[in-house]
N, C-alpha and C positions, 0 to 999 in steps of 0.2 A: 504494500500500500504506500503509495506518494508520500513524502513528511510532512508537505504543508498541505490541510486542505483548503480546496480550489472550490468551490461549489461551479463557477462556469463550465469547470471541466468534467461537472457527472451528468446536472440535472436536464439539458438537453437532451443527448444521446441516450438517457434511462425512458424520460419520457415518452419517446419518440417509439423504445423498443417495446413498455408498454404495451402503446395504443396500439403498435403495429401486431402485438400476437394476442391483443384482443382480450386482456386481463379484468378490462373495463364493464365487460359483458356480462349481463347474470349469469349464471352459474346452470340456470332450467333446471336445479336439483328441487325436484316437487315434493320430495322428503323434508327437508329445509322450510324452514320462515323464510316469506317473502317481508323485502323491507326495500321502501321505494323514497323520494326525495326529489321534488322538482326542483331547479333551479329556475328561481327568479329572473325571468327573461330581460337580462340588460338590452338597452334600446340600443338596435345598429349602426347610430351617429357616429361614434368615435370610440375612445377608451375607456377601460375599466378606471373607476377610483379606486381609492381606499377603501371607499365600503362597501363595494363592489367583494372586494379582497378580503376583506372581515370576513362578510355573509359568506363567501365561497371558502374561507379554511375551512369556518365552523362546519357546516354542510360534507366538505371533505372530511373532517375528524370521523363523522358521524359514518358517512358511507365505508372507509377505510375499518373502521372499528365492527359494522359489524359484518362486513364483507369478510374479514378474518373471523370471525365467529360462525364462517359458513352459511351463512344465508345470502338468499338470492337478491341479490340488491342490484340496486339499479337509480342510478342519477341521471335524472331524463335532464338534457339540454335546450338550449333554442334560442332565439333572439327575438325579440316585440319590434312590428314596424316603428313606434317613435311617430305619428302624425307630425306633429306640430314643430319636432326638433329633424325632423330628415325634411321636412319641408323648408324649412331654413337654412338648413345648409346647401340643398339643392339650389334653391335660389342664389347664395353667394357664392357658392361653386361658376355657376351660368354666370353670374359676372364678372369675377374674379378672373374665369379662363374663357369667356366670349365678349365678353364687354357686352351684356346682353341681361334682361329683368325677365323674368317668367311670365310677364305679359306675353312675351317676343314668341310665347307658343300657346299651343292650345294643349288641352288637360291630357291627350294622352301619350302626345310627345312628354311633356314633364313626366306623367307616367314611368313612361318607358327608358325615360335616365336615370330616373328615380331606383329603376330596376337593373340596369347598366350598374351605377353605382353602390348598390346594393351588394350584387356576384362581386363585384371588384374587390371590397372592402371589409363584407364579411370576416374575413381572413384575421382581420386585426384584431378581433373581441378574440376570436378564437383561438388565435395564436396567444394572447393575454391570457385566455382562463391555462391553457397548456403550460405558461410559465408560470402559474401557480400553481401547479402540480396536481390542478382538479380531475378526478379520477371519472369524469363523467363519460356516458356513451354515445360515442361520434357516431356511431351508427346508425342510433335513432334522434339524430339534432333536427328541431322542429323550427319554423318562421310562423308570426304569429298571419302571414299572408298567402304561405303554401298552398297549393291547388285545397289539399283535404281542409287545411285551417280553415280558408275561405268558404267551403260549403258549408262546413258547422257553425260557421258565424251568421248566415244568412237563414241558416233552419234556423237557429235560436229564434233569432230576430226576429222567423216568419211564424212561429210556435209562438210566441209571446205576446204578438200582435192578434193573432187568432184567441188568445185566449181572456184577450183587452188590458193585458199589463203595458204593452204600448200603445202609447196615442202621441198625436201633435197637437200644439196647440201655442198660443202665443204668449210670450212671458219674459220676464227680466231674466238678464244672464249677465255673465259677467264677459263683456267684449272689448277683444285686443284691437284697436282700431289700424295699428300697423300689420296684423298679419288678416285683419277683415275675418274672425273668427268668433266664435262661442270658444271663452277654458274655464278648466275645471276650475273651484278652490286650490286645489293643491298647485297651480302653473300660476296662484298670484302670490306676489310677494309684497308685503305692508311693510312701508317705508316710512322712517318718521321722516317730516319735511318740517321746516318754518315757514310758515304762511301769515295768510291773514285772516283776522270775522270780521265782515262789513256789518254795520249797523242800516238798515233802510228800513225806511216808512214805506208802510201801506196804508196809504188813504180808504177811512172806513166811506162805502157807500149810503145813499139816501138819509144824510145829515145823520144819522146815526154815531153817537160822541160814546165812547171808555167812561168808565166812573169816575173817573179823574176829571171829566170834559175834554179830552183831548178825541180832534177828528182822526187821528190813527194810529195803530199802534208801530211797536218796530221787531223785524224780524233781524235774527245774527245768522251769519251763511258765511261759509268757506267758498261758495261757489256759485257767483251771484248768475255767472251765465246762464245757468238752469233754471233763472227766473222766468224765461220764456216757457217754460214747460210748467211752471205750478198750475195745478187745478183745486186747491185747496190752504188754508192755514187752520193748525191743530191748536189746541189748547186743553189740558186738563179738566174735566169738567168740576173737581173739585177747586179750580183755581178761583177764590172770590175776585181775583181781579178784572177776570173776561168771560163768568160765568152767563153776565145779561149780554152779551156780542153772540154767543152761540146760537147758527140758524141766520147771523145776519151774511153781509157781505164786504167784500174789501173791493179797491179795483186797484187789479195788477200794473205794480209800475210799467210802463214802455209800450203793453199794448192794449189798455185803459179793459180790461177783459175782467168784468166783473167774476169775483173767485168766491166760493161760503168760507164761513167759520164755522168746525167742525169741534164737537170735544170730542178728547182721548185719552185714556189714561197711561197713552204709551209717552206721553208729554210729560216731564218732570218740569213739576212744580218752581222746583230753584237755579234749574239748568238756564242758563242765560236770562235773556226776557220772559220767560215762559211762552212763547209763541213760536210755533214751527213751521215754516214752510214747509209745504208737499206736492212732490214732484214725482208722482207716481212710477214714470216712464225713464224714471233716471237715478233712483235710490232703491235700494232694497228696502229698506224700512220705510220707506214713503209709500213702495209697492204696495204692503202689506196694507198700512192704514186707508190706503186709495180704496183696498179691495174690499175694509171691510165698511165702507161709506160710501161704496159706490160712486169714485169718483171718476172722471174722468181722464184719460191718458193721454201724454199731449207728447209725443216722440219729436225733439226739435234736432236730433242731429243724424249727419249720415253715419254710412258704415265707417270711414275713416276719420269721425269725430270733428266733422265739421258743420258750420249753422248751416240747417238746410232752409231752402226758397220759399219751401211750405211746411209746415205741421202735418206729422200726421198722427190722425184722432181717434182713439179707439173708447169704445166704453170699457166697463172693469170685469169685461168675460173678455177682453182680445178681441171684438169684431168690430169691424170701422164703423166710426160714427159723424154725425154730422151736426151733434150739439155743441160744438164749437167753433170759433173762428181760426182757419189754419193760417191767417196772417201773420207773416215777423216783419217785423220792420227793415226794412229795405236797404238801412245802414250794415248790419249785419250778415245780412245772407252772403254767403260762401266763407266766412270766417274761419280760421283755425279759433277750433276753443277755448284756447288762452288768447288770443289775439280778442275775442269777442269778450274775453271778460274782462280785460284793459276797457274795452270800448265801452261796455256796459258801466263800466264803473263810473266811467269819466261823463258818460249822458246821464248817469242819476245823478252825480253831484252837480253836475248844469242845469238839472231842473229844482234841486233843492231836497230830493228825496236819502242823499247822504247823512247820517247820523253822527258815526264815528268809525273808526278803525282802528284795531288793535291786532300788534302779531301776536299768534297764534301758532303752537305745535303741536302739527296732527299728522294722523296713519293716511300713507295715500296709497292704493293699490298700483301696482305696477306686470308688468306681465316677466314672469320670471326667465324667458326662453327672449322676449323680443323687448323689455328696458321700457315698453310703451306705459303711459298712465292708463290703467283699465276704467270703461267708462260701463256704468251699469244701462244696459241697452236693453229695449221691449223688441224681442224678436220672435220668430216662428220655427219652435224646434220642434225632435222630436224626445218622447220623454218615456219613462218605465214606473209603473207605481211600484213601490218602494214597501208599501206596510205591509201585503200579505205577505212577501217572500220576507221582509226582517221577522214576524212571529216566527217563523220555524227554524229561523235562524237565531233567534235569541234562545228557542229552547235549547240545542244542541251544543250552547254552552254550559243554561244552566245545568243539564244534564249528565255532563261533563264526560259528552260524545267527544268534543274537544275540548282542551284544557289549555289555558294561558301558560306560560314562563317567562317572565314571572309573571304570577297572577294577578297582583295590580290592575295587569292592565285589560283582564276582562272589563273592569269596571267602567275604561276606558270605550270597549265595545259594547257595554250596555247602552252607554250613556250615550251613544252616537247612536244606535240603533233605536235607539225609545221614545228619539226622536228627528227621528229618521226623514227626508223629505223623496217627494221624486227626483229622479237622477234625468239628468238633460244630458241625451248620450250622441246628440250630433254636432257637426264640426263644417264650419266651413273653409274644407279646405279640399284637393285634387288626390294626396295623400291621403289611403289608407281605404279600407274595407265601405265601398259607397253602400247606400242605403237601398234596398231590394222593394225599393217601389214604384211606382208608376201613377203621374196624373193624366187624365185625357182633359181638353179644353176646358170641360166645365168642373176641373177642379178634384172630381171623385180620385179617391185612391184606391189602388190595388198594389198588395202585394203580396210575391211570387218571387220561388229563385229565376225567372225571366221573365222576359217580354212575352213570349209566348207562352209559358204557362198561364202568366197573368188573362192571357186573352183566351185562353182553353178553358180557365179557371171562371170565367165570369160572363162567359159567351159572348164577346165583344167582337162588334161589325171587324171584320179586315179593314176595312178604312178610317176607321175610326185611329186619328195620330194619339199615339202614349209617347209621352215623353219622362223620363226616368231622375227621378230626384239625385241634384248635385252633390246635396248632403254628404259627407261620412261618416261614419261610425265611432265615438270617443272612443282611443285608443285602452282605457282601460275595460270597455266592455270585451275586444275580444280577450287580451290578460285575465278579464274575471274568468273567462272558458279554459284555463291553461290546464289545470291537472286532468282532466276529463277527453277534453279533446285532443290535444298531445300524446294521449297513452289510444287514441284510436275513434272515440265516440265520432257518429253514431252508429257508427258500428261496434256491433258486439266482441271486440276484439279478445284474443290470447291478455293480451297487457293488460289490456282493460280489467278482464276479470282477475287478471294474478295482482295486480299492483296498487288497483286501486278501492277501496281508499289507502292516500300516500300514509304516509308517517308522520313526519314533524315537514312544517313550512318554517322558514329563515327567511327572516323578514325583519325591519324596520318599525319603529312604532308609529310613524308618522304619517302609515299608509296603510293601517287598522281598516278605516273606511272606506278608503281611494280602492284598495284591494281586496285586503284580506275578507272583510267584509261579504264584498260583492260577492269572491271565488263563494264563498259559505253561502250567500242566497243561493245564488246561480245553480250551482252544484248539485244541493239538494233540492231545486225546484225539477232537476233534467233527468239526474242520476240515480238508478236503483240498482237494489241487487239482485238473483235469479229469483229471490222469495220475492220480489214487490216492495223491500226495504229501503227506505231511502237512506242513501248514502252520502256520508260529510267530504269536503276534499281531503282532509288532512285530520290525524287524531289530536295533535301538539301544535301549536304556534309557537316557535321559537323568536320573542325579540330582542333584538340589538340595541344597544344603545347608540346614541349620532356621533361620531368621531369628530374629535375639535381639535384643534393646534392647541400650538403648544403655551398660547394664550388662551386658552379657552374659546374661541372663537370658531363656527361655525364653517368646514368649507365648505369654499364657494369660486366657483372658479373670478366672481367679481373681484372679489377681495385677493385675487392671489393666492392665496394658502394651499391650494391643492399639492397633494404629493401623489404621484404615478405610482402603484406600486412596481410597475416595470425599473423604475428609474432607480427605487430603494437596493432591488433585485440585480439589477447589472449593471450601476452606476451611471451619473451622468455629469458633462462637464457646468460650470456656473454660468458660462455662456449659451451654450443650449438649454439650459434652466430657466434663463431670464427669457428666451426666445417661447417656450413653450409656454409660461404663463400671464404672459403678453399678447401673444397673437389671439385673432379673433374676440379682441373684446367687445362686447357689448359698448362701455365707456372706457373711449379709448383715451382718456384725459388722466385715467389711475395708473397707466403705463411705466412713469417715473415713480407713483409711488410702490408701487409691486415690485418693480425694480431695485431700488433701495432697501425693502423690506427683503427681498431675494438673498441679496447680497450679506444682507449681515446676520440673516439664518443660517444659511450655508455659503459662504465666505470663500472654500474650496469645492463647491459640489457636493452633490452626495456619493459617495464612495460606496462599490458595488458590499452587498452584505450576503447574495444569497437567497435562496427563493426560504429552505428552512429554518434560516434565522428569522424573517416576514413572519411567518406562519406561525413558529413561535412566539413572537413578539403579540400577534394579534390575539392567539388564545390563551395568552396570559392577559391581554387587556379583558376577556370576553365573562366580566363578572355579571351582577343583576342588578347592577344602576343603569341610569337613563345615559350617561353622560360619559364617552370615553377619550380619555385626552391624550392624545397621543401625543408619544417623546422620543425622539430620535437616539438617546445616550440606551433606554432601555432594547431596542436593534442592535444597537453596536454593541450591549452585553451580553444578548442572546445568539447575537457572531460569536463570541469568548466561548459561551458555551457550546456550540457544535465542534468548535474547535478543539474544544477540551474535551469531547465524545470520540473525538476524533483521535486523538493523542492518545486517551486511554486505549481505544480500542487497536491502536498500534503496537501500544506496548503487549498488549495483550498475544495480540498475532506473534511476537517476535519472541515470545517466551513460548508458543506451541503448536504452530503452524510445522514445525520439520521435529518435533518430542510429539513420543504417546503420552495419548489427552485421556487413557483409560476409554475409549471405544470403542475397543476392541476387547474388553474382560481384563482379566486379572485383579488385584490387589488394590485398593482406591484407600487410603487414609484421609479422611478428615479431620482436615487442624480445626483451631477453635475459628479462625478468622473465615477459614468456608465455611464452616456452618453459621456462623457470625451473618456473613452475606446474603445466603440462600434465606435466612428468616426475614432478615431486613427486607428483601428482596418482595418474599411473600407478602408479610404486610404491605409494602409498598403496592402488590397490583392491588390486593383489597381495597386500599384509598384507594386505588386510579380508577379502577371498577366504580366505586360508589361514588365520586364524583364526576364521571360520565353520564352515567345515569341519573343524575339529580341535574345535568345541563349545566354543571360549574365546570366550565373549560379551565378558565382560571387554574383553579385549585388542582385539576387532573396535569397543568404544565407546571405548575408549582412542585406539585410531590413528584414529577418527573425531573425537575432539574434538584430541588435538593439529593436526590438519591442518587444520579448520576455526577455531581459535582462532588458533593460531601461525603455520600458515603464509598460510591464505587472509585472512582479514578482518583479523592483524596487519601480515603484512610485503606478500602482493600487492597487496591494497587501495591500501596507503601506496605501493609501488614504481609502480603505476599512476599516479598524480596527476601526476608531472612530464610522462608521455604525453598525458594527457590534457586537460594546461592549457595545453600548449606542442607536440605533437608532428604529423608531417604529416599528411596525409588518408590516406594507407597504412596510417600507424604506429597511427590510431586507429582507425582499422577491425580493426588486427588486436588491438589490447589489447582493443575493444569485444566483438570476436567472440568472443577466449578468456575475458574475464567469464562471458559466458553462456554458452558451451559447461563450462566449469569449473564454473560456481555447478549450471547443468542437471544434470551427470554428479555433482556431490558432493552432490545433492538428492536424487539416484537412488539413493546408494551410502548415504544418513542415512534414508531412508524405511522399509527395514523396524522400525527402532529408533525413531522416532520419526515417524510417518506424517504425523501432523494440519500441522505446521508445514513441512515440506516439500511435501505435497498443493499449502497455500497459496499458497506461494511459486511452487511448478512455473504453478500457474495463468499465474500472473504472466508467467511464463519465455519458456513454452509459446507464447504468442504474436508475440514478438520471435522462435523460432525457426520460428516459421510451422508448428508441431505439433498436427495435427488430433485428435491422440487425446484423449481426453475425461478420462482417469486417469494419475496419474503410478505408478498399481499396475503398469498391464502393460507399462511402459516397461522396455526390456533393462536388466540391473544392469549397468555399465561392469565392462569387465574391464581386466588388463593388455596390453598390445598395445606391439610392437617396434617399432612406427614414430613410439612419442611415447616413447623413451629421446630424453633431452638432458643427455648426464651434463656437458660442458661448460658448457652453462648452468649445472647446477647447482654447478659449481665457480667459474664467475663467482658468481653470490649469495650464495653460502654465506659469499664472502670480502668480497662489498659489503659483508653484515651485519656482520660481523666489524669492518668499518673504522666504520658510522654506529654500531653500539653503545660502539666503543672512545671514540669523541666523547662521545657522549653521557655517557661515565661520565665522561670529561674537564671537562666541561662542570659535571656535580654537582658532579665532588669539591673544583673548585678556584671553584663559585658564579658561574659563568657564564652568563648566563641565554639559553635557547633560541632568542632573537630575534636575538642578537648576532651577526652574520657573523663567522666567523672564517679566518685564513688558512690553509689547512695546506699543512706540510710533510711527504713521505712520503720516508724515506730507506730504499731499497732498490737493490740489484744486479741484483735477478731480471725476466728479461724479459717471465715471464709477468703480475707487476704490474703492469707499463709499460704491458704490452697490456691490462690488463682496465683500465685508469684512462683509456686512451684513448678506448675504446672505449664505459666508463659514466661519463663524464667528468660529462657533463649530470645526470647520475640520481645518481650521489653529493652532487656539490655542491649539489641541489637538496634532497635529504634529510636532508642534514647540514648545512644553512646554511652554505655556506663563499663567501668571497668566489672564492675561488682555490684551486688544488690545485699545490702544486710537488714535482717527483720529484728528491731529491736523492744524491749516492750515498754507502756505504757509512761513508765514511771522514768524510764531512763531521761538522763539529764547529758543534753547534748546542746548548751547556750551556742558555742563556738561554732555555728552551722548556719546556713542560707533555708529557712525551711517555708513549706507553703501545705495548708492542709487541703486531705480532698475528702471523699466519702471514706469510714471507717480508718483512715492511717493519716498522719502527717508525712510528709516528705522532707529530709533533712540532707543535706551538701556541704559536709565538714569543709570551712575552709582551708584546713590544710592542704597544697601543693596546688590551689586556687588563685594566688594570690603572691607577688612577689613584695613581702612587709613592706620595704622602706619606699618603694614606688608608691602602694596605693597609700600610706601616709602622708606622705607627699603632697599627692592630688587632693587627700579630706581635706589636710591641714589649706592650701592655695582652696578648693572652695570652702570654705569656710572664713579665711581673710576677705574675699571675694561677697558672700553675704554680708558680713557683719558690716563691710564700707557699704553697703547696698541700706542697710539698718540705718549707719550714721547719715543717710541721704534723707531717707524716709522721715527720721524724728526730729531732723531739722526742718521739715516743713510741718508737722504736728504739732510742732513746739512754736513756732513762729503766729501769733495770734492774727494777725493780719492774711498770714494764709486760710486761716480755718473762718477768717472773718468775710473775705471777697472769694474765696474758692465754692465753686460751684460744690453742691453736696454731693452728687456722684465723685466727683473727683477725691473727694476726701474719703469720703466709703473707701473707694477703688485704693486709696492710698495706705486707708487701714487695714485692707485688705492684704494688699504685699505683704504690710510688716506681720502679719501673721503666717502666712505663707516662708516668709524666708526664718522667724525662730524656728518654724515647724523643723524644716529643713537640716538648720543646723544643728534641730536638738538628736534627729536621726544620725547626723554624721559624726557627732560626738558618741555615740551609741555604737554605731560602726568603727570608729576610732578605737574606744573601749576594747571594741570583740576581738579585734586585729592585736593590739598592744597585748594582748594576753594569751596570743598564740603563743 
């Protein structure tokens, strides 16, 4: 084996050999548990993140672990088209390299580079999961747009619509005005801004005066633009101030459009002026209040957020109306939105309707993919009702069909379920699974997986023109299909019935609803089992906590903070660093600051570490808090330790790779130190075992690195050597055989956590144990077993160590240097001392450099000695032939002149009244402090003096 290891130099060509002989693949052993695991389809855009890398250890740990437990597993793959985010880069692709905007084509040219791009590029996610050693099957990798995906997406859709959990209908959403679309909650990001609240009067109609006598009251708004769209002002109806106005009318500043006063009790009382504008057509909470007073809906902007020419007027079911005026005033039409709200402002304070203005700091949406202000738009989607699939979906929590980890955050998914809304599942956009319906002129729908079905379906004239809705489908509906139809639905497939339902989903907590949620309605509204059972996707939800720098901060590729995990893995330079989290930004104006912040992060780059130091690194962060903050020093200590797996398992090899290892029969003696090992050992998979199972990764790489750093390659290694330079042909055969059976079984027990450098090593192993199998995957994971307890050993060692570390510190403190034999004395009464000093007489004195060991007892009187107590004995190191007298007199008596001038320093400023009078008190503390520290000092080396002077 190499002496240094390289992790470049394994974990490529291992992986590669892997996939290539097909290790990845269940097993089809129908004797065996089936145990299955989707991966979280990252979207085809670009690269994997960090948490990307997280979720896929964890998920590996799992697959690996119980793949070597023999069961049939299977880590189904795949990639999600990405609507919103391949349509964005499609578009700055097309300009970037034609000097050309997506107008420049029609939908199915885009399409079809869309799909060009796609083949092209795949390649990189995949090549990314491959360099983290994800053990998943390439054979069955699925697109969330694949021929089969795509028909299961449209049965859904056309099943669900048959069964009226889909309709369309017109309603507020949340619209990106730059990409002309409907997104989710989750694609907006709230931003705090400084802004403004304008104060403006609305003049009350037909002389109608406030208790006050004042002709109008005043509204406060962040957003006076949208005053062209109110059809209402709200007020408390508890409020005595504007209890007698309820019922009357205001007239709206700019386009004199008489408006009611409404009470509500969604109005607080002390919030501003207690009066609210309502702008139904343009706030979510105004939506609400509009709907339940029946107000009317006044849409003043276009799709790209600008003043349109006319209103348009709906009543409070969505259908066009004509009880209002769709007049704007004539100054405004075609305005950018902020341009129209300068203008608005500046025309109310020229007529006198200005109050006041105050800055103001408020949440503004933003669209998280396109940087735009999200503007709440009244449009025409399509949508799924929501509350009959959440009941059966809330049950099979409480049920505990599924189970949280941590459980907390069921709580999380009650509380989003309970009060659950319809899901608005269309998009306007050219990207992504279009909508399987059809209108004819007068507007009727039909849907059908085609045109022609649709017209078989409903007996519709051949002449009669259908034209097919633009719409497509929210990328998270076909995702909610993913365990189900990935594994073959609707077909009754092999997979289908082995696999599903999966196991544990790995997942994030931030998309409980956005997903996890959904798959849980979805799943169980579609899937059963041969008895007619409905079936969950998943039994476990596994979530993660969100990975943050190493400020605490969220990444984001805004902010810079991203780290590759490619880049951790095979280094990369500060130059190409700074280029990578620079390009393509949204705000290209934080460029310098990402820069600068780049630079004094990693200052030389990040230097390559390894795919298994990663992996490690991440299922030691992977506790059951929300919040995990990654740190780059704890990667570079988890480099240390493969290397130190590495180095032991070298030495290992070089003591019995060409000596019998006893595998062949004969004569095995076990010293204390191997059975020492083999118990330690054992407990150790027990913890490993049990915190596998309870989903504490954490804790399962913690008890793997303490017992591979402390116990195996620091103390057996070292307890080994006297065996092995001096011990009989029994005694070596059995230290040689528990090497390798120990290094074999903790190779076994660190492979799903860190595969590549274990695989290596097994190779190695594998042959000394005359082990034909070709993988160290399908090898049994050691368990705990009752016939390798040796708790006795482990009370010999526990107490060896306890005696060569009391030396050793003996050794430091009083500058003794390691080479020096020493003699010891051990003064104890206890038998059981007597007997383990007998017994490891050879193995201490050879660890601890002792000429001699003498057991002396209790009462003995030995001042003249270095001694340090441990369990049951003290330790004693006559100074005799320790020490050359008149040297180390010498050096007491020089420090101790050395202190006492240190004393006369100190009590001249104690003594000095003006110090103690202008000196800060810490300083004085601190000062009295010394001089206690240096008598201390000198009263030991007066002590030490003494001991020496009486040699």
């Amino acid at each position: 084996m190499e002496k240094r290891y390289n992790p470049q130099h394994i974990e490529t060509i291992l992986y590669q050999n892997w996939e290539k002989k097909g290790y990845f693949k269940p097993n089809g052993d129908a004797s065996q548990e089936n145990f299955c695991i989707m991966m979280p389809p990252p979207n085809i855009t670009g690269s994997l993140h960090l948490g990307h890398a997280f979720q896929q250890t964890i998920i590996d740990i799992m697959i690996r672990y119980n793949r070597m437990k023999g069961k049939n597993t299977l880590w189904q793959t795949g990639t999600d088209h990405a609507g919103i985010a391949t349509q964005l880069l499609i578009t700055r692709k097309i300009n970037e390299e034609e000097n050309k905007t997506n107008q420049d084509y029609d939908a199915d040219a885009l399409i079809k580079k869309t799909w060009q791009w796609k083949n092209k590029f795949n390649s990189i996610i995949s090549h990314q999961i491959r360099r983290l050693g994800s053990s998943v099957d390439w054979t069955r990798e699925r697109f969330t747009m694949d021929h089969g995906f795509s028909d299961a997406v449209k049965k859904i859709f056309i099943l669900l619509y048959k069964e009226k959990l889909i309709y369309r209908k017109k309603s507020l959403v949340n619209w990106d005005p730059k990409l002309c679309t409907a997104i989710s909650d989750l694609e907006v990001e709230n931003l705090e801004q400084k802004g403004f609240m304008w104060y403006i009067r609305y003049y009350l109609a037909n002389g109608v005066k406030t208790s006050e006598g004042k002709t109008y009251i005043i509204i406060a708004t962040t957003r006076p633009e949208t005053i062209l769209g109110d059809t209402g002002v709200a007020v408390n109806p508890s409020d005595t101030r504007y209890q007698d106005l309820i019922g009357k009318f205001l007239v709206l500043p700019l386009t004199n459009r008489l408006i009611p006063i409404i009470g509500d009790k969604y109005v607080e009382i002390s919030k501003g002026t207690g009066c609210m504008k309502i702008t139904p057509a343009h706030d979510f909470n105004d939506y609400d209040v509009g709907c339940r007073h029946q107000l009317p809906m006044i849409n003043i902007f276009t799709y790209t957020a600008n003043i349109r020419n006319y209103a348009q007027i709906y009543d409070a079911c969505g259908q066009e109306s004509n009880n209002c005026d769709s007049i704007i005033p004539l100054a405004f039409r075609g305005l950018d939105r902020f341009e129209a709200r300068a203008m608005i402002i500046e025309e109310i304070q020229k007529i006198g309707l200005l109050e006041d203005i105050q800055t103001h700091h408020l949440m503004v949406p933003h669209g998280e993919r396109s940087g735009a202000v999200i503007e709440a738009m009244l449009n025409t989607q399509w949508y799924i009702r929501m509350t009959p699939l959440a009941e059966v979906a809330i049950k099979a929590v409480k049920s505990g069909d599924i189970q949280f980890v941590p459980k907390q955050y069921a709580n999380m998914y009650f509380s989003w379920m309970k009060n659950i809304e319809d899901w608005c599942i269309s998009r306007q956009l050219w990207w992504g699974h279009r909508i399987p319906a059809w209108y004819d002129p007068s507007g009727n729908i039909y849907v059908a997986h085609s045109e022609q079905e649709a017209r078989i379906e409903n007996n519709l004239n051949v002449h009669l023109p259908l034209i097919q809705e633009t719409d497509v489908l929210d990328t998270w509906f076909s995702s909610a299909l993913w365990t189900f139809v990935s594994l073959g639905w609707p077909k009754n497939t092999k997979e289908l019935k082995t696999f599903h339902p999966t196991h544990v989903l790995v997942s994030g907590f931030d998309i409980i609803f956005f997903w996890i949620a959904r798959m849980i309605m979805l799943t169980m509204h579609f899937v059963k089992d041969d008895s007619g059972k409905i079936q969950v996707p998943f039994k476990t939800v596994y979530l993660t906590g969100l990975i943050r720098d190493d400020e605490g901060q969220k990444m984001s590729k805004s902010k810079g903070n991203i780290i590759d995990p490619l880049d951790m893995i095979d280094g990369i330079s500060l130059e190409k660093l700074i280029e990578k989290r620079t390009k393509n930004m949204i705000k290209p104006q934080l460029s310098e600051i990402i820069r600068q912040r780049t630079k004094k992060q990693f200052p030389c780059g990040i230097e390559a570490h390894g795919t298994d130091a990663l992996r490690f690194t991440l299922a030691s962060l992977a506790s059951t808090g929300r919040d995990v903050h990654w740190d780059m020093k704890r990667l570079k200590g988890y480099r240390h330790f493969c290397n130190k797996l590495w180095n032991g398992s070298r030495f290992v090899l070089m003591n019995t790779e060409k000596y019998d290892c006893g595998f062949f029969g004969g004569e095995l003696e076990l010293s204390v130190p191997d059975r020492w090992i083999i118990a330690k050992f054992n407990y150790t998979a027990q913890a490993w075992h049990e915190a596998l199972n309870r989903y504490r990764f954490d804790l399962a790489a913690h008890i793997l690195y303490e017992f591979t750093w402390n116990q195996f390659c620091d103390w057996y290694l070292e307890l080994t050597k006297p065996i092995l330079h001096n011990g009989t042909q029994s005694q070596l055969k059995g230290t040689r055989n528990t090497l390798v059976n120990v290094l074999a079984d903790l190779l076994c027990l660190a492979h799903p956590l860190i595969p590549f450098i274990t695989e290596t090593i097994w190779q190695r192993v594998k042959v000394i144990k005359h082990i034909t199998d070709e993988t160290i995957m399908f090898q049994p994971v050691p368990i705990f077993s009752t016939t390798r307890i040796h708790d006795e050993s482990i009370k010999d060692i526990e107490w060896i160590k306890q005696v060569i570390i009391a030396i050793r510190n003996m050794r430091n403190k009083n500058n003794i240097p390691p080479t020096h034999p020493l003699d010891l004395l051990l003064r104890t009464n206890s038998n059981n001392v007597t007997h383990r000093i007998n017994k490891n007489y050879y193995l201490i004195k050879t660890l601890a450099n002792l000429k001699t060991i003498q057991i002396v007892s209790e009462d003995a009187n030995h001042s003249l000695a270095y001694n340090q107590s441990i369990e049951d004995a003290d330790l004693l190191l006559p100074l005799e032939d320790l020490v050359d007298k008149n040297i180390e007199l010498n050096h007491i008596q020089s420090d101790i002149v050395n202190l006492e001038t240190i004393i006369k320093q100190i009590h001249g400023k104690l003594d000095n009244k003006n110090f103690i009078k202008l000196a800060p008190e810490a300083i004085v503390i601190k000062e009295k402090r010394r001089l206690r520290d240096c008598e201390l000092k000198i009263a030991k080396l007066i002590e030490k003096k003494k001991l020496i002077c009486a040699m």
